[in-house]
C-alpha positions in Angstrom: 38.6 91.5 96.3 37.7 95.0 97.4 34.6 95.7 99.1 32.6 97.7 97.6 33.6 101.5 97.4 30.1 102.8 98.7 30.1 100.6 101.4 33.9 101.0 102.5 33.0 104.7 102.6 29.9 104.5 105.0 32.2 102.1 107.1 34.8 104.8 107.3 32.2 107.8 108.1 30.9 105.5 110.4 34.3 104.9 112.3 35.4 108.3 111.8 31.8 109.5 113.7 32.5 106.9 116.9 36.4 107.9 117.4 35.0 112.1 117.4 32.0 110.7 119.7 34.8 108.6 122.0 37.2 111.7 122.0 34.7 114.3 123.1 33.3 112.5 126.0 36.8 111.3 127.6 37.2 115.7 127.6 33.7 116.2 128.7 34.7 116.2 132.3 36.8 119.0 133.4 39.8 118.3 135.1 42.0 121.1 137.1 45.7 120.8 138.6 44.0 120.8 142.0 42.6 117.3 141.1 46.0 116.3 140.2 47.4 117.7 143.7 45.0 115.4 145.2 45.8 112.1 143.5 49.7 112.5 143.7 48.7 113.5 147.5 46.6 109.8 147.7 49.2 107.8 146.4 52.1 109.2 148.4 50.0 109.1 151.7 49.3 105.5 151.2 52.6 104.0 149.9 55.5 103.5 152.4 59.0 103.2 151.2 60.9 100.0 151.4 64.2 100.2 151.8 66.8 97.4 152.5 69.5 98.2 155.4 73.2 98.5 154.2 75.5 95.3 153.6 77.6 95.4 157.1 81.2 96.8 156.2 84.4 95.0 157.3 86.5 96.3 159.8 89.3 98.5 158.1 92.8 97.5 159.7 94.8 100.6 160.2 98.5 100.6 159.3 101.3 102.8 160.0 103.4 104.2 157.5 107.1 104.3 158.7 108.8 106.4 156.2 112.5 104.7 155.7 114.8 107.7 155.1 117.2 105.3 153.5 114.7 104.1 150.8 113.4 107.5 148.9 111.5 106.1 145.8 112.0 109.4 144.2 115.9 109.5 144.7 118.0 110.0 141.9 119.7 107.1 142.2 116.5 104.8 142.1 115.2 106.8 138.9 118.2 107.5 136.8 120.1 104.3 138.4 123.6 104.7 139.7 126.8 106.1 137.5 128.6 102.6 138.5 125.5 101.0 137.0 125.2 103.0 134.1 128.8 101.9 133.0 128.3 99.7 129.7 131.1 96.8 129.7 132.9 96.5 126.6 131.3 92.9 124.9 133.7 90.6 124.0 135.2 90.5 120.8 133.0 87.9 118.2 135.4 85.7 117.2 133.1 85.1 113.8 133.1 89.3 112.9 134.5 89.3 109.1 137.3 91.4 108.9 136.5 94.7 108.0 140.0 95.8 106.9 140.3 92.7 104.1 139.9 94.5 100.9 136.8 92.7 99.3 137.2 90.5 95.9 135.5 90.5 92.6 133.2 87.8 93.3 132.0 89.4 96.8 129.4 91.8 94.6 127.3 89.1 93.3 124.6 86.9 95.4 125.8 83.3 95.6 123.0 82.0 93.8 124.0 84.2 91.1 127.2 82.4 90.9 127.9 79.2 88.9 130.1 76.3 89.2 132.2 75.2 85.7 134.3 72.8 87.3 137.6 72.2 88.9 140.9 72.3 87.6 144.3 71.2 89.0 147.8 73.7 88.7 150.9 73.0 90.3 149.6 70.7 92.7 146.9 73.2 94.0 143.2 72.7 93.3 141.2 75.5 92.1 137.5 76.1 91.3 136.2 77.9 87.8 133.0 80.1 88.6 130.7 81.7 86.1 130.1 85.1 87.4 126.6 87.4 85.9 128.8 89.6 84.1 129.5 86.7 81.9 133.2 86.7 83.2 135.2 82.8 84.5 136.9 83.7 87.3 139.9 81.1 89.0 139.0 80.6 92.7 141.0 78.3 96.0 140.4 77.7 99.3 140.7 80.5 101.1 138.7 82.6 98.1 135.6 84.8 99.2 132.4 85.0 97.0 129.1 86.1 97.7 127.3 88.8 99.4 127.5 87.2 103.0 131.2 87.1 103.9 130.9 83.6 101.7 134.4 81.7 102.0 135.2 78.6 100.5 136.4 75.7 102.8 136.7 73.2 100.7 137.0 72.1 96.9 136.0 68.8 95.9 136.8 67.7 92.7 135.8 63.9 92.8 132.3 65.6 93.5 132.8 68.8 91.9 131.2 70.5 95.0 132.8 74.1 96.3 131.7 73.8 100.4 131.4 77.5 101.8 130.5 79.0 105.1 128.6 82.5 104.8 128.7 84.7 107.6 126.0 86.8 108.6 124.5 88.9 111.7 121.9 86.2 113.7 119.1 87.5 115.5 121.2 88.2 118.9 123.2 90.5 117.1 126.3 88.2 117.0 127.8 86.4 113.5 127.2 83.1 113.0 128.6 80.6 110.4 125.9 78.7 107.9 127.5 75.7 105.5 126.6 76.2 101.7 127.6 74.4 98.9 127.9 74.8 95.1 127.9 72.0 93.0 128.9 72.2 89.4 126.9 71.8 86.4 127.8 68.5 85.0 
């Protein structure tokens, strides 16, 4: 696979010898800065630049500024905006807001889905609603009755159905309350 290590060494003297041989004849002849002079003297003398004329510009239109003294962009007025214009107007009353001076019920500290339906149950001619509340407590509920953590009221009790329809109240993404149907249907 290898040649043989005599010969690969007399092949390497031997190419060592020509690159010395190569290298001391290109210095052999002496060279000053004054030849150098010369030849960057040459090549200037015989080359002539080319350059290409300038694209042709297009007419400028001149325009005359007439200041409007009635029309300062740095005014006040124009930065801050005017008092008149700063003065908010009361929004109208949402006719959906929950009524923050009801006192809350017992049922109003639990999530509705934490909340359980029993059943219904009819007394003195009124209908009424048993929920199983997490602290393991039955509580009596009517229309009219608020449970839940969203302002939940209850509309409507079915008993044919055993279904307890409320309307939750919450704030929607303008800002203003808005009404969304639940129900809670008992476990029969």
């Amino acid at each position: 696979m290898w040649p043989d290590t005599r010969e690969f060494r007399s092949r390497l003297r031997i190419g060592w010898l020509v690159t010395i041989v190569l290298t001391v004849a290109g210095c052999a002849e002496e060279r000053t800065l004054s030849d150098l002079t010369q030849f960057v003297e040459t090549t200037h003398r015989d080359t002539v630049p080319k350059v290409e004329p300038l694209p042709e510009q297009m007419p400028v239109v001149s325009v005359t500024y007439q200041a409007d003294p009635s029309q300062d962009p740095f005014a006040r007025s124009n930065v801050f905006g005017t008092p008149e214009a700063q003065v908010i107007a009361e929004p109208e009353p949402d006719p959906l807001e929950p009524d923050a001076d009801r006192a809350p019920e017992l049922l109003e500290q639990f999530p509705l889905d934490a909340l359980q339906m029993l059943g219904t149950l009819q007394l003195e001619g009124a209908t009424w609603a048993l929920v199983s509340a997490p602290d393991g407590e039955i509580h009596r509920v009517m229309v009219g009755s608020y449970l839940g953590q969203n302002n939940g009221k209850i509309v409507a009790i079915d008993s044919s159905e055993g279904v307890l329809r409320i309307e939750e109240r919450y704030r929607g993404v303008s800002g203003r309350w808005e009404l969304r149907p639940s129900e809670m249907r008992s476990g029969r």
